[in-house]
N, C-alpha and C positions, 0 to 999 in steps of 0.2 A: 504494500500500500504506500503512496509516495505522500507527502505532507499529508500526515494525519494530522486534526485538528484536536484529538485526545488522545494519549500514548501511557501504558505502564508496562515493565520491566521489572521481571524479577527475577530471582535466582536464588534456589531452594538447597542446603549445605548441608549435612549432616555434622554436628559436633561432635565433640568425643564424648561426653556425656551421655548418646544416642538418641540425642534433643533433636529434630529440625529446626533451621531456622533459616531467616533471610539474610544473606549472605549479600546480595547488593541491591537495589531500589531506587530505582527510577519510578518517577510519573509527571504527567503532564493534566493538567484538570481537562474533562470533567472526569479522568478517571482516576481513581486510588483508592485503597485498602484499608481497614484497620490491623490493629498489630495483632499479631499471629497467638493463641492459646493452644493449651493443649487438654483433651478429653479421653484420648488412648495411653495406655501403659506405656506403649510403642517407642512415642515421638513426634508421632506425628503433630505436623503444624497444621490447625487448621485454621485459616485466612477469608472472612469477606471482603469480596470486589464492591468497592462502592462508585455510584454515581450521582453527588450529592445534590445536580440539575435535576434530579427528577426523572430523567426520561431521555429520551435522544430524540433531535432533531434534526429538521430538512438538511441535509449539506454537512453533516456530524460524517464524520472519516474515525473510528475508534479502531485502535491496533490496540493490542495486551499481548504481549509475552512472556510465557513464563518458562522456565529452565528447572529441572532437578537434576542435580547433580547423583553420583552414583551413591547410592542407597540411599537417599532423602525419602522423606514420605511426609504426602502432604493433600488435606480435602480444600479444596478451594468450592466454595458457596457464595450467593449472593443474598442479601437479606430480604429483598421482596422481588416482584417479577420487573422485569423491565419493559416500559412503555417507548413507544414508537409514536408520538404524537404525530397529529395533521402535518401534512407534508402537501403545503399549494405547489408549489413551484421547484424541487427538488427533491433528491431523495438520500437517504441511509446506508454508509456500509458500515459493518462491524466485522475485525477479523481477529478471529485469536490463533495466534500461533503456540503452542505448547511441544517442549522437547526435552523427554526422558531419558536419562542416563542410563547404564546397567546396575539393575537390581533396584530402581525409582521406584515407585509404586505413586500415583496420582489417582485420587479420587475428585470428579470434576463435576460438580452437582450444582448447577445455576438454577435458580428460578425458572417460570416457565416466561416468552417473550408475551406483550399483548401488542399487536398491532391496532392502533388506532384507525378509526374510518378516514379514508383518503389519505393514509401511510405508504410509503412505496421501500422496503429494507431490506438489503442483503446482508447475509450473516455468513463468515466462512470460519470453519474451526480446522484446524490442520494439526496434528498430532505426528509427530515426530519417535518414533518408540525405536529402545535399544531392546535385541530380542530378548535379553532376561529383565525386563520392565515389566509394570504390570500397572492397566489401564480400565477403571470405571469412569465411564462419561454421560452422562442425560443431555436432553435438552427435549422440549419441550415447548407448546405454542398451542396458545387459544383463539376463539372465531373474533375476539375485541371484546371491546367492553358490553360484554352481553347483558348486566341490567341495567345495561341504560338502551338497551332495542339494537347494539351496534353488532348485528351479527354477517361474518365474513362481507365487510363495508369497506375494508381496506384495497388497496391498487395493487400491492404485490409485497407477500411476503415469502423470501427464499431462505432457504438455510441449506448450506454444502457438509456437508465433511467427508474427510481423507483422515486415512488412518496406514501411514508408514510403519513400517518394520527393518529395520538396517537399509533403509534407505528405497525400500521395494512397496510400492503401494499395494498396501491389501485388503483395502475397502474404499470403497468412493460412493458415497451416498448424498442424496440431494432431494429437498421436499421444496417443491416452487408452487405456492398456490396462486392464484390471479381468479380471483371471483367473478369479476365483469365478463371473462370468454371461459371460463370451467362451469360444470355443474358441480360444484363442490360437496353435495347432498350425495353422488350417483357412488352404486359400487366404481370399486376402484381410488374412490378420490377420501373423502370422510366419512362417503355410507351413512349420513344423516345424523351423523356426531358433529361435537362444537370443540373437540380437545383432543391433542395428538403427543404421543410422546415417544421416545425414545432413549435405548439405553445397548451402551456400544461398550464390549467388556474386552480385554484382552489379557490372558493371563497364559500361565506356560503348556496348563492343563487342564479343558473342558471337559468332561465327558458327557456322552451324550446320556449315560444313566441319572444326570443333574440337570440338563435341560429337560426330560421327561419328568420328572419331580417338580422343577419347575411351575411347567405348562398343565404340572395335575393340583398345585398344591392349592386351589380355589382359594387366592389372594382376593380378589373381590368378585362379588357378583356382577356389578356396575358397571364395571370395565371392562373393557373387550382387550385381550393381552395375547401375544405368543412369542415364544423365545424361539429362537431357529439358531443351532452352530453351522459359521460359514465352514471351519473346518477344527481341528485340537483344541488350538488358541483363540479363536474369536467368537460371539457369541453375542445376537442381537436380539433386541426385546421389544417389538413395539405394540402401545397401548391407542386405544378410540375411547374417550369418555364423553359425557355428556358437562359433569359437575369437575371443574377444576379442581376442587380439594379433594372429592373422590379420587381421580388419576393424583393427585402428590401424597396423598394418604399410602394407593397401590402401588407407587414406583418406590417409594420409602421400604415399604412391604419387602418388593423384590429387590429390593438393592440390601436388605437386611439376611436375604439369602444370599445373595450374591457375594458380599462381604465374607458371609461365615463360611462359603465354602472356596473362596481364592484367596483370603486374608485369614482365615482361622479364626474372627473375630466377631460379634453381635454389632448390629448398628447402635448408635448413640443417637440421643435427642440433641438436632442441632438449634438452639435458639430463632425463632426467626419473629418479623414482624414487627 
């Protein structure tokens, strides 16, 4: 991305203590972080992305990159969902680059996006993985501000991700909705849901006897969910709801499996709100 008009940088170190921490930090407003706590035995840092404008707007350029160094471990979260206001005359990119070391482990759990009516935003998340890495990411996106009547009213909302491994792409995924020329209701598109999410897992070892556990363990009724391994290592989840806190309630759910069986460890209640 060339002149961004919000930039942060960061670089996740393991001490010798077996602490994470940030090791170097850069930002450029509107984005930046609070300081890093910790909730696991581990080390782990976990860190909110802040954006304290509220929202992003028409002609907003945001780069975020983050670095883990080898064995760092670290949940990056945001504290509520991010808005994409009105966009007359322009529009939105947002790109995160992320790149793990050997033996990193990243946990990448943002909020879900809300595109606002007459929003136009590109989102691109690029993941950089070293093969003994190990990688949970969501992301997630609703129809707008649905009680206020704004249902899929926005001009275009995309989101990309890639997901490398020593340098070899081994997922390229992309959800572009555009409501004015989609039937965004019809099979194939949201099937008459208003909530989409996603959760993109990379670890050393999937077995397919944990995605059928998975995909049986009736995490919610509400939710329309299916985990599919692209192959050992990779392992995607995607969800249709109707109620956004049902789908963040469900993906908490499955990310609390997901956790205990690639990390060895129970999910934690992260603050939000």
């Amino acid at each position: 991305m060339e002149n961004p008009t919000g930039r942060l940088s960061l670089v996740f170190r393991k001490r010798a203590d077996g602490r994470t921490a940030i090791a170097q930090q850069y930002f450029r407003l509107p984005l930046q972080i609070m300081n890093p706590y910790y909730q696991d035995d581990d080390g782990t840092a976990f860190v909110y992305l802040l954006n304290p404008s509220g929202g992003i707007l028409q002609n907003d350029r945001l780069l975020t990159e983050l670095t883990l160094e080898e064995n760092s471990r670290a949940l990056i979260t945001t504290p509520g969902n991010t808005k994409f206001y009105k966009m007359d005359d322009g529009h939105a990119e947002v790109r995160n680059v992320v790149r793990l070391e050997k033996g990193a482990v990243l946990e990448y759990l943002p909020e879900h996006n809300v595109p606002f009516a007459g929003s136009e935003a590109y989102q691109e998340n690029d993941f950089y993985l070293h093969k003994d890495s190990v990688l949970i990411a969501t992301d997630m996106a609703s129809a707008g501000r649905t009680s206020r009547g704004e249902v899929f009213d926005y001009d275009v909302f995309s989101s990309r991700t890639r997901i490398f491994v020593d340098g070899r792409l081994r997922v390229y995924d992309r959800c572009c909705i555009e409501p004015e020329r989609m039937k965004v209701r019809n099979l194939g598109y949201m099937e008459g849901y208003l909530t989409n999410g996603t959760i993109y897992v990379y670890a050393g070892n999937i077995s397919d006897s944990f995605v059928r556990d998975l995909n049986n363990a009736g995490i919610s009724s509400k939710v329309r969910f299916a985990a599919g391994r692209l192959d050992e290592e990779i392992m995607i989840v995607r969800f249709l709801g109707d109620d956004i806190i049902e789908l963040q309630n469900t993906i908490l759910t499955a990310w609390d499996h997901i956790r205990r069986e690639v990390l060895g460890k129970a999910a934690v209640r992260i603050r939000k709100y």
